[in-house]
Biopython code that builds the backbone (N, CA, C, O; Angstrom):
import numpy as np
from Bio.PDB.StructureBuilder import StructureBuilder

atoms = [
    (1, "UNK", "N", (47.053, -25.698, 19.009)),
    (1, "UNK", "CA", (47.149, -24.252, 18.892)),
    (1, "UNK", "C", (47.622, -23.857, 17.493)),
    (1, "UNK", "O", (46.887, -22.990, 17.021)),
    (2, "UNK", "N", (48.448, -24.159, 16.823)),
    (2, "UNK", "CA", (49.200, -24.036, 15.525)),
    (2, "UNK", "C", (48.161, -24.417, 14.559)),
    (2, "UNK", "O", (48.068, -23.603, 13.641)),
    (3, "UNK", "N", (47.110, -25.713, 14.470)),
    (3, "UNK", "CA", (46.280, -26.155, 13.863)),
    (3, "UNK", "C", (45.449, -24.645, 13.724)),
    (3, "UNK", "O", (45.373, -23.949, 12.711)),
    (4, "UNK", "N", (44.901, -24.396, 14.979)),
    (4, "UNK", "CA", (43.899, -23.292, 14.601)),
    (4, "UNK", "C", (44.325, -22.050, 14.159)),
    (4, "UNK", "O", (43.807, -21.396, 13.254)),
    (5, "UNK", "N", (45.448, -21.700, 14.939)),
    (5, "UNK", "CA", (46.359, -19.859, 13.810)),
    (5, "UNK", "C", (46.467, -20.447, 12.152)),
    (5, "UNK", "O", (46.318, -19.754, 11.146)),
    (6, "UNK", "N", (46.738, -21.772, 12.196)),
    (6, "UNK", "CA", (46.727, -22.086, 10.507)),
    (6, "UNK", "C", (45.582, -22.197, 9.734)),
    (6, "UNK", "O", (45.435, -22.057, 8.520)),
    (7, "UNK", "N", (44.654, -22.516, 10.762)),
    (7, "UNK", "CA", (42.891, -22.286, 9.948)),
    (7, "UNK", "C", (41.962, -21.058, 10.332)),
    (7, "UNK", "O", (40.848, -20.655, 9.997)),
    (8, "UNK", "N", (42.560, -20.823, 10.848)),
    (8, "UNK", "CA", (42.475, -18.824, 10.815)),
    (8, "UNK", "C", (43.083, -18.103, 9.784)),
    (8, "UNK", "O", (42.374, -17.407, 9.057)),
    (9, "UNK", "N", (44.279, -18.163, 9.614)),
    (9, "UNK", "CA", (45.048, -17.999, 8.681)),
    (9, "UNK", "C", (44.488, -18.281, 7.171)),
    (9, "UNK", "O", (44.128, -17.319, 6.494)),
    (10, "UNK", "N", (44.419, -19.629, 6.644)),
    (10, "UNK", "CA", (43.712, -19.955, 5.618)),
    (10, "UNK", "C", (42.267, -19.365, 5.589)),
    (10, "UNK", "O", (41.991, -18.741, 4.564)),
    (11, "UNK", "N", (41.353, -19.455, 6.493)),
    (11, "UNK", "CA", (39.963, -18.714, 6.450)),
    (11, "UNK", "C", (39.763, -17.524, 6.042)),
    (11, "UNK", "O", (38.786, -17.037, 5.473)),
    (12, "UNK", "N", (40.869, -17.014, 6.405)),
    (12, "UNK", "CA", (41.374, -15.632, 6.137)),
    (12, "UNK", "C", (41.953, -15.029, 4.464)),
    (12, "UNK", "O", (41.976, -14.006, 3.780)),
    (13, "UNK", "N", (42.216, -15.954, 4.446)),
    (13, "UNK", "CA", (42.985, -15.803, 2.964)),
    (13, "UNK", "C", (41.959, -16.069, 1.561)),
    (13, "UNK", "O", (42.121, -15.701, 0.397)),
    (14, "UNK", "N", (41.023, -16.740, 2.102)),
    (14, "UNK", "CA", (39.951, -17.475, 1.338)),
    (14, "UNK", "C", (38.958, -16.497, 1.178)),
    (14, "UNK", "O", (38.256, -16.426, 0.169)),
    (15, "UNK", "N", (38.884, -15.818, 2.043)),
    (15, "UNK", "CA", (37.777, -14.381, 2.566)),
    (15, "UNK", "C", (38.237, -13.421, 1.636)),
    (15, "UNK", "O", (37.356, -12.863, 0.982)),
    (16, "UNK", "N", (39.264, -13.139, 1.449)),
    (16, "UNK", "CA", (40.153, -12.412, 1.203)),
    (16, "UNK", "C", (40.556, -12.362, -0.521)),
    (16, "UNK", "O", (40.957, -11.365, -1.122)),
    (17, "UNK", "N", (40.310, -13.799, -1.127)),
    (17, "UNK", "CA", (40.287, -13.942, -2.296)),
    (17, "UNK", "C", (38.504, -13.810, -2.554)),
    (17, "UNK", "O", (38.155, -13.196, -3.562)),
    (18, "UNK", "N", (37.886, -14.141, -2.032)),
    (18, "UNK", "CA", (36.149, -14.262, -2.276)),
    (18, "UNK", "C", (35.981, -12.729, -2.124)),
    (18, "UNK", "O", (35.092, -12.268, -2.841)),
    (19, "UNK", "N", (36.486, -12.051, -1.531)),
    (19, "UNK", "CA", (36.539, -9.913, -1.760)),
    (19, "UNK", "C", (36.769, -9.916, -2.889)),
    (19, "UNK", "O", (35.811, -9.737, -3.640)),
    (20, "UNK", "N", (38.164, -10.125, -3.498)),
    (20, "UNK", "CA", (38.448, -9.643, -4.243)),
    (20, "UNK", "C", (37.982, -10.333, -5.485)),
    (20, "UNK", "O", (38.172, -9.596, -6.453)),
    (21, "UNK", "N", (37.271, -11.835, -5.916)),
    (21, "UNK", "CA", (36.849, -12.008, -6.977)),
    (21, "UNK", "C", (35.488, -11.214, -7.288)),
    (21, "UNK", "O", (35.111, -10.647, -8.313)),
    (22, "UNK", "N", (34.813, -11.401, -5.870)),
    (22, "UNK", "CA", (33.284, -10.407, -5.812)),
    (22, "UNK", "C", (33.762, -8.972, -6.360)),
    (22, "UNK", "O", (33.171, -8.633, -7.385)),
    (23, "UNK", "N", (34.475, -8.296, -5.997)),
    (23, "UNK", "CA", (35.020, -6.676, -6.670)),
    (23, "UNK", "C", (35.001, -7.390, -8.160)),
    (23, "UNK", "O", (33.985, -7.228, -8.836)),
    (24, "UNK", "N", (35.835, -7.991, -8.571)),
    (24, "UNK", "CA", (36.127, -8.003, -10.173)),
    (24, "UNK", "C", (34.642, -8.428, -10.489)),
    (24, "UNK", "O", (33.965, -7.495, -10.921)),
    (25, "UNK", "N", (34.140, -9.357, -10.395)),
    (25, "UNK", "CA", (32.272, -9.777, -11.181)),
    (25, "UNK", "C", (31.768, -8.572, -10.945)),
    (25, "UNK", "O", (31.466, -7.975, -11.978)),
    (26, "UNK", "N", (31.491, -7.775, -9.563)),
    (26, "UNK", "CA", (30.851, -6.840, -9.991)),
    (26, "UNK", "C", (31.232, -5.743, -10.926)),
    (26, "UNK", "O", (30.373, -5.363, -11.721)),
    (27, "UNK", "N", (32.293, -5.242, -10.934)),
    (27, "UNK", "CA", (33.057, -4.441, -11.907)),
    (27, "UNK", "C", (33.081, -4.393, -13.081)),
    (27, "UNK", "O", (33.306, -3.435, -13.820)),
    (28, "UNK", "N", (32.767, -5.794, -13.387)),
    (28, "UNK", "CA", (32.560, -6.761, -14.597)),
    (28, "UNK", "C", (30.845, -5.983, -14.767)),
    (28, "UNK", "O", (30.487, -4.968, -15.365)),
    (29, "UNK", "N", (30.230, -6.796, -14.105)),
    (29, "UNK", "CA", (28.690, -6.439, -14.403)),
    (29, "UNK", "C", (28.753, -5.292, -14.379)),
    (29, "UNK", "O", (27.927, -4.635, -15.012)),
    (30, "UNK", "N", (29.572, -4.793, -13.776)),
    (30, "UNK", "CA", (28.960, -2.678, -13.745)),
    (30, "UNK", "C", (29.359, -1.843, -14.979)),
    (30, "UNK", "O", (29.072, -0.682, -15.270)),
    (31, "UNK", "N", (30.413, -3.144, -15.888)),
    (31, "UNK", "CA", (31.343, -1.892, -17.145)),
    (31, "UNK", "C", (29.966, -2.584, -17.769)),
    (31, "UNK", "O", (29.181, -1.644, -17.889)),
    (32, "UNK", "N", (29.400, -3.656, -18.164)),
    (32, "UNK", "CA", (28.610, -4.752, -18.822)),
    (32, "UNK", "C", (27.345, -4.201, -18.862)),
    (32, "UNK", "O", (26.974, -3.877, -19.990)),
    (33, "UNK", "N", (26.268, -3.922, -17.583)),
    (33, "UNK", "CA", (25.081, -3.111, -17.750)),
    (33, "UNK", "C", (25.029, -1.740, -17.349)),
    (33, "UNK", "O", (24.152, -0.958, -17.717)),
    (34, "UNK", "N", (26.087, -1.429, -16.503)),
    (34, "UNK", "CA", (25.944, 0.313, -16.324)),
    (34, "UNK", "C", (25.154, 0.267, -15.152)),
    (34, "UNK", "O", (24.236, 1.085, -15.090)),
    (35, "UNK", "N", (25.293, -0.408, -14.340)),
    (35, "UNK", "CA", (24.677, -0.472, -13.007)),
    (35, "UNK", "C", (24.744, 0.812, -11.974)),
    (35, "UNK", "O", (23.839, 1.446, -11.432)),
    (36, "UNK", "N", (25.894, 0.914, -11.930)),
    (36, "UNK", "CA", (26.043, 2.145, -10.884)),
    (36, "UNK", "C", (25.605, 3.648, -11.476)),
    (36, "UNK", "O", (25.424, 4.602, -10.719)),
    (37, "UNK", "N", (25.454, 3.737, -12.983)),
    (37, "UNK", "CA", (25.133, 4.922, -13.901)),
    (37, "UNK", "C", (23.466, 4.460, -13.401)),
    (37, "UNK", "O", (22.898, 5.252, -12.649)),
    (38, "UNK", "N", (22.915, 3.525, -13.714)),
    (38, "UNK", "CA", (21.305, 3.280, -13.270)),
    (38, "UNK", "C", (20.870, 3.398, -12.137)),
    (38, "UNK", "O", (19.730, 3.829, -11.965)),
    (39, "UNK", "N", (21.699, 3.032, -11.064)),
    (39, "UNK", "CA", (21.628, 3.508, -9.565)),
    (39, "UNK", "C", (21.628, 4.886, -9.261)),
    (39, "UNK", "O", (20.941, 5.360, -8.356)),
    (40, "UNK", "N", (22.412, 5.576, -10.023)),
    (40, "UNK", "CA", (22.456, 6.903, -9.660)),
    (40, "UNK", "C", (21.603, 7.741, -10.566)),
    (40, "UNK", "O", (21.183, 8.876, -10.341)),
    (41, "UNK", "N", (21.395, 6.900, -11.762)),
    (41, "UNK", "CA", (19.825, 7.952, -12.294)),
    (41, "UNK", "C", (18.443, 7.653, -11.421)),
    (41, "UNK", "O", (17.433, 8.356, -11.378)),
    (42, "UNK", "N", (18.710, 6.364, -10.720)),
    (42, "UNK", "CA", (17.306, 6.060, -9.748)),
    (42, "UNK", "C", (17.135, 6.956, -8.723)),
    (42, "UNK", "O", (16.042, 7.269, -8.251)),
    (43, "UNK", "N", (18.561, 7.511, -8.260)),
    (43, "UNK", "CA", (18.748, 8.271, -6.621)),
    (43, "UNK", "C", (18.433, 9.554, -6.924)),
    (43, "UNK", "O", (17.775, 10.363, -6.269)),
    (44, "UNK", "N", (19.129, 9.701, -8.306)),
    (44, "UNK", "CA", (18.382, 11.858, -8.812)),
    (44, "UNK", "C", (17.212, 11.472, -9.517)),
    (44, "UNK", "O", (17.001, 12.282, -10.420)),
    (45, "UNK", "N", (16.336, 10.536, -9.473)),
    (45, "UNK", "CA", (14.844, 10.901, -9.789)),
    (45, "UNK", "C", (14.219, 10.817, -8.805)),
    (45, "UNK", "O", (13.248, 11.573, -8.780)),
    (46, "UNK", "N", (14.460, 9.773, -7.358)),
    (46, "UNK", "CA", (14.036, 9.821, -6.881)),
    (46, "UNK", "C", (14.144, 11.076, -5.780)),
    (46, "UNK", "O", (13.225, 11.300, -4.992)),
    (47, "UNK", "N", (15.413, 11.896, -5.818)),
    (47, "UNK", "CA", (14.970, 13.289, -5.072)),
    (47, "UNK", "C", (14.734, 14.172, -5.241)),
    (47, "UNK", "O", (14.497, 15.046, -4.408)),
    (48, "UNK", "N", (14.707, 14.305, -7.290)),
    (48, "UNK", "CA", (13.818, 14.924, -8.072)),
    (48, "UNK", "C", (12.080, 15.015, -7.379)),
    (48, "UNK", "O", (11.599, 16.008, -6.832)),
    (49, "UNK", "N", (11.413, 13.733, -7.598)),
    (49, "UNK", "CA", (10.283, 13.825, -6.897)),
    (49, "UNK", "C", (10.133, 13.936, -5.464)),
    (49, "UNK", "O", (9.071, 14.026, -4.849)),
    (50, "UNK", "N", (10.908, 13.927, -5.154)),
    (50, "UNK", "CA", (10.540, 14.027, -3.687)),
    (50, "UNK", "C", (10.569, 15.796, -3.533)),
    (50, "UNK", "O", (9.833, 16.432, -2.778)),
    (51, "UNK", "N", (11.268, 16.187, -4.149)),
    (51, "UNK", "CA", (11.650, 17.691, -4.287)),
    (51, "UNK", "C", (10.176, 18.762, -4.528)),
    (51, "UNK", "O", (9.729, 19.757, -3.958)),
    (52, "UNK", "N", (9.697, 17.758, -5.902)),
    (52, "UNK", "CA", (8.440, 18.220, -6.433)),
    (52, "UNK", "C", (6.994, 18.259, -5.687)),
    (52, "UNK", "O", (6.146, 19.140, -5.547)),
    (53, "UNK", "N", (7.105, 16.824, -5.248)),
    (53, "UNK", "CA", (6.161, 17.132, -3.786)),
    (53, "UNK", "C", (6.839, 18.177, -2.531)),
    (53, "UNK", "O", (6.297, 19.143, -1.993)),
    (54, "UNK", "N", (7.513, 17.894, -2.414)),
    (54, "UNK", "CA", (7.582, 19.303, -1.162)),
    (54, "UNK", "C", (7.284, 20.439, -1.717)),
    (54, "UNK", "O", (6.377, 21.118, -1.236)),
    (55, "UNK", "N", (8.199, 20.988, -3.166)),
    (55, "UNK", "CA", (7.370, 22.653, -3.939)),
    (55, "UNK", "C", (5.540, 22.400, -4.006)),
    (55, "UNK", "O", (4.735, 23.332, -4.007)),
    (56, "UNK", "N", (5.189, 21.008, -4.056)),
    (56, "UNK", "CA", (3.900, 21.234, -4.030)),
    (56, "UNK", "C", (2.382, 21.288, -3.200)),
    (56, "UNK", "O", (1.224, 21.623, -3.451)),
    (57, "UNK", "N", (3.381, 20.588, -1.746)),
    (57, "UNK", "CA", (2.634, 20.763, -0.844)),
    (57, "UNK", "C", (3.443, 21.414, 0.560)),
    (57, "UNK", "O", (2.937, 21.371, 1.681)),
    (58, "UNK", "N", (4.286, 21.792, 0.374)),
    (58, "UNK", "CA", (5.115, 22.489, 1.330)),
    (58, "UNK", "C", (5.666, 21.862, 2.742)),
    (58, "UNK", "O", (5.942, 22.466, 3.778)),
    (59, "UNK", "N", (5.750, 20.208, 2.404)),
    (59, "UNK", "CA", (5.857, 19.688, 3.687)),
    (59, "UNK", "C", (7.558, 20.384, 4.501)),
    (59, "UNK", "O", (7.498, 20.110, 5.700)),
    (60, "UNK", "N", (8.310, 20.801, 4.320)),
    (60, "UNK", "CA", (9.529, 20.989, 4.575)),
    (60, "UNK", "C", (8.696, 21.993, 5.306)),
    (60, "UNK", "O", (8.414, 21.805, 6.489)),
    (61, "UNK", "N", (8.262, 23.120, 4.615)),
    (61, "UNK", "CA", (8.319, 24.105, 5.417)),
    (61, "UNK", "C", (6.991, 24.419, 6.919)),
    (61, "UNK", "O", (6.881, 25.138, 7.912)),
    (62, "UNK", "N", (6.393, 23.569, 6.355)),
    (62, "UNK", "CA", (5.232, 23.180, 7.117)),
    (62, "UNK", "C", (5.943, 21.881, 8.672)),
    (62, "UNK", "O", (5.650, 21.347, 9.742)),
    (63, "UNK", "N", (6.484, 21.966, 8.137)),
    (63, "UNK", "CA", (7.250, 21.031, 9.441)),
    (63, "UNK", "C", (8.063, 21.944, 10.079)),
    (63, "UNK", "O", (7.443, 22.263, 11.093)),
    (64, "UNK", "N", (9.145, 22.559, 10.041)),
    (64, "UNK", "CA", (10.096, 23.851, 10.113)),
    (64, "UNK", "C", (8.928, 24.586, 11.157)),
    (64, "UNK", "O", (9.135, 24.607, 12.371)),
    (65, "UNK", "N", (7.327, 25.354, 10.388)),
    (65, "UNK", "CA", (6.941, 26.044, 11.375)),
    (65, "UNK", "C", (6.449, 25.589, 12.322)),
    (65, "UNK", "O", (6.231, 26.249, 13.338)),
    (66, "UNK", "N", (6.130, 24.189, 12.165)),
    (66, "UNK", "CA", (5.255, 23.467, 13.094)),
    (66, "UNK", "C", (6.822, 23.253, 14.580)),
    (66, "UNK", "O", (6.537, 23.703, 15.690)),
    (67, "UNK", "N", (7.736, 22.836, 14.465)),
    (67, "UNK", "CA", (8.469, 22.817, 15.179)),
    (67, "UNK", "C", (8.949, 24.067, 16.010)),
    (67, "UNK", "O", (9.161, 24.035, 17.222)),
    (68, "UNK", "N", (9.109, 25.293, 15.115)),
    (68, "UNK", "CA", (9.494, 26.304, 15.737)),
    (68, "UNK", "C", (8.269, 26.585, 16.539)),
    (68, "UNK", "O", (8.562, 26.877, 17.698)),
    (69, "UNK", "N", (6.889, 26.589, 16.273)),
    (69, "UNK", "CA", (6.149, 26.874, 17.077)),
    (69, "UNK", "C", (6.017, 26.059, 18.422)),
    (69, "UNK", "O", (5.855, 26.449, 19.578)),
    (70, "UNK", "N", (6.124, 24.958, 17.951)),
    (70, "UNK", "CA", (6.329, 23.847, 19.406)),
    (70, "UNK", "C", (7.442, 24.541, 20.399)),
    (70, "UNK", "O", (7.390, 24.697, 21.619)),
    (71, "UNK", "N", (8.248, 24.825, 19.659)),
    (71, "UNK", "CA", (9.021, 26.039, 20.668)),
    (71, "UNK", "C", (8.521, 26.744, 21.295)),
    (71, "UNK", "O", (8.222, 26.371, 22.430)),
    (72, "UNK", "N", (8.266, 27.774, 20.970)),
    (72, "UNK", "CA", (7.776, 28.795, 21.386)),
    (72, "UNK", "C", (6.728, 28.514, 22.388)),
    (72, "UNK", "O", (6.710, 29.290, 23.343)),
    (73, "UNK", "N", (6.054, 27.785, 22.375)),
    (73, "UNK", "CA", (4.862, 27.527, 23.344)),
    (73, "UNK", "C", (5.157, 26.275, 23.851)),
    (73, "UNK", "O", (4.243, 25.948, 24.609)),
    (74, "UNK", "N", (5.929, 25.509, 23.789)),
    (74, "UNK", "CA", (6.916, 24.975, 25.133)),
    (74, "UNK", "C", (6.751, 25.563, 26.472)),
    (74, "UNK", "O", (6.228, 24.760, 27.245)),
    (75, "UNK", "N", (7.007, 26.621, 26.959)),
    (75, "UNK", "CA", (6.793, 26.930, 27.931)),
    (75, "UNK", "C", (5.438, 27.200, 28.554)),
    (75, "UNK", "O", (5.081, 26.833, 29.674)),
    (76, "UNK", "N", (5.041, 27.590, 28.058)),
    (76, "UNK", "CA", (3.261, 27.602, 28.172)),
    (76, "UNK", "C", (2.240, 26.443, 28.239)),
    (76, "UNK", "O", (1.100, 26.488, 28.702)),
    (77, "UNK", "N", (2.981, 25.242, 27.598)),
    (77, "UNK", "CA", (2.578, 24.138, 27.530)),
    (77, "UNK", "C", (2.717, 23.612, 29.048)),
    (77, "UNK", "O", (1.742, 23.214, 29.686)),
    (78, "UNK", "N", (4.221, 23.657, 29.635)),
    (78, "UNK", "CA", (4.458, 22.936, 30.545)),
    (78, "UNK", "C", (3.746, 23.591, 31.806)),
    (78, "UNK", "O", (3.375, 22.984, 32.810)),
    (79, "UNK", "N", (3.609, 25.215, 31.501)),
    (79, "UNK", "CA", (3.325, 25.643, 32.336)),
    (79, "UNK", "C", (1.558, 25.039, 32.730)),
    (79, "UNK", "O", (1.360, 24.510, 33.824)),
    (80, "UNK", "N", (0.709, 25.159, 31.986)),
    (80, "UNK", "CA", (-0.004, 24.539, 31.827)),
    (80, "UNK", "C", (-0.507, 23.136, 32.308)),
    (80, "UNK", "O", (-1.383, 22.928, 33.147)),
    (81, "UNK", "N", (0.301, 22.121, 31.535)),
    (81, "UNK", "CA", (0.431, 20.779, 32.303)),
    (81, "UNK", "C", (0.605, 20.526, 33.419)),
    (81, "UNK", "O", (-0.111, 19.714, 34.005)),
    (82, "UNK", "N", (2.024, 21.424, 34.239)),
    (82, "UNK", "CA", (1.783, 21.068, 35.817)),
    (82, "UNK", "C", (0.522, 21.717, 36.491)),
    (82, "UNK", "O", (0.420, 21.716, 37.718)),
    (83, "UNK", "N", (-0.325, 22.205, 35.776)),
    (83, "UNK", "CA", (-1.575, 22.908, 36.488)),
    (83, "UNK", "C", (-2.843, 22.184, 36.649)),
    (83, "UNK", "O", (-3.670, 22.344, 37.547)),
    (84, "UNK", "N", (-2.888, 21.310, 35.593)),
    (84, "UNK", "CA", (-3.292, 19.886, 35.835)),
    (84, "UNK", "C", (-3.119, 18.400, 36.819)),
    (84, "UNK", "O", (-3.928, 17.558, 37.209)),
    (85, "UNK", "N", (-1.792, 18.561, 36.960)),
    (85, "UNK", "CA", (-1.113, 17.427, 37.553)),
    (85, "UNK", "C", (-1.674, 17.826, 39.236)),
    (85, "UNK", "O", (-1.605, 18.861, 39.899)),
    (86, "UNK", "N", (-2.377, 16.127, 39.581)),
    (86, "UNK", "CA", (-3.102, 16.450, 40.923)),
    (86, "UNK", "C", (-1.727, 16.328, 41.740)),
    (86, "UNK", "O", (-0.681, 15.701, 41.572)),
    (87, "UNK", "N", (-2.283, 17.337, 42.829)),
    (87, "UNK", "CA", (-1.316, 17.372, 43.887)),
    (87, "UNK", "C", (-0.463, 15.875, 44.385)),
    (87, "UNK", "O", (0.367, 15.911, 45.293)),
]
sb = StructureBuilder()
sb.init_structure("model")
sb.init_model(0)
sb.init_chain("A")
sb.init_seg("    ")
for serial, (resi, resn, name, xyz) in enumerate(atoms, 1):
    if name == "N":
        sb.init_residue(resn, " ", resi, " ")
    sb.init_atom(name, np.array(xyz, "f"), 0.0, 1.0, " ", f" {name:<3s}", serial, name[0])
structure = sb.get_structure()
């Protein structure tokens, strides 16, 4: 029993140093190439364009009416469908 709380213990500690050297290398690489500054110019271009296609084909809003209308005729739909459904 003592054997294993002590290699739990150590497993633990080892984990624990392998966190914290992984934080410093990357930290390292991130002051070194600017990683997280490049990550985050990748994330505002990429919702830059994504932005530009929706002003250009209107999918946002074309979805928006398509849903609200599914609303609205929801009821008419179902009403409908059970009028179909054989006895």
């Amino acid at each position: 029993m003592y054997q294993a709380r002590r290699a739990a213990q150590t497993a633990n500690l080892r984990l624990e140093e392998l966190a914290y050297d992984l934080k410093r290398k990357f930290g390292k690489w991130d002051r070194e190439y600017g990683i997280s500054d490049k990550a985050q110019r990748a994330r505002d271009y990429a919702a830059e364009q994504v932005q530009n296609v929706d002003r250009q084909l209107g999918v946002r809003q074309k979805a928006r009416n398509a849903t609200t209308d599914f609303r609205l005729k929801l009821p008419t739909v179902r009403i409908s469908f059970k009028h179909h459904l054989p006895p």
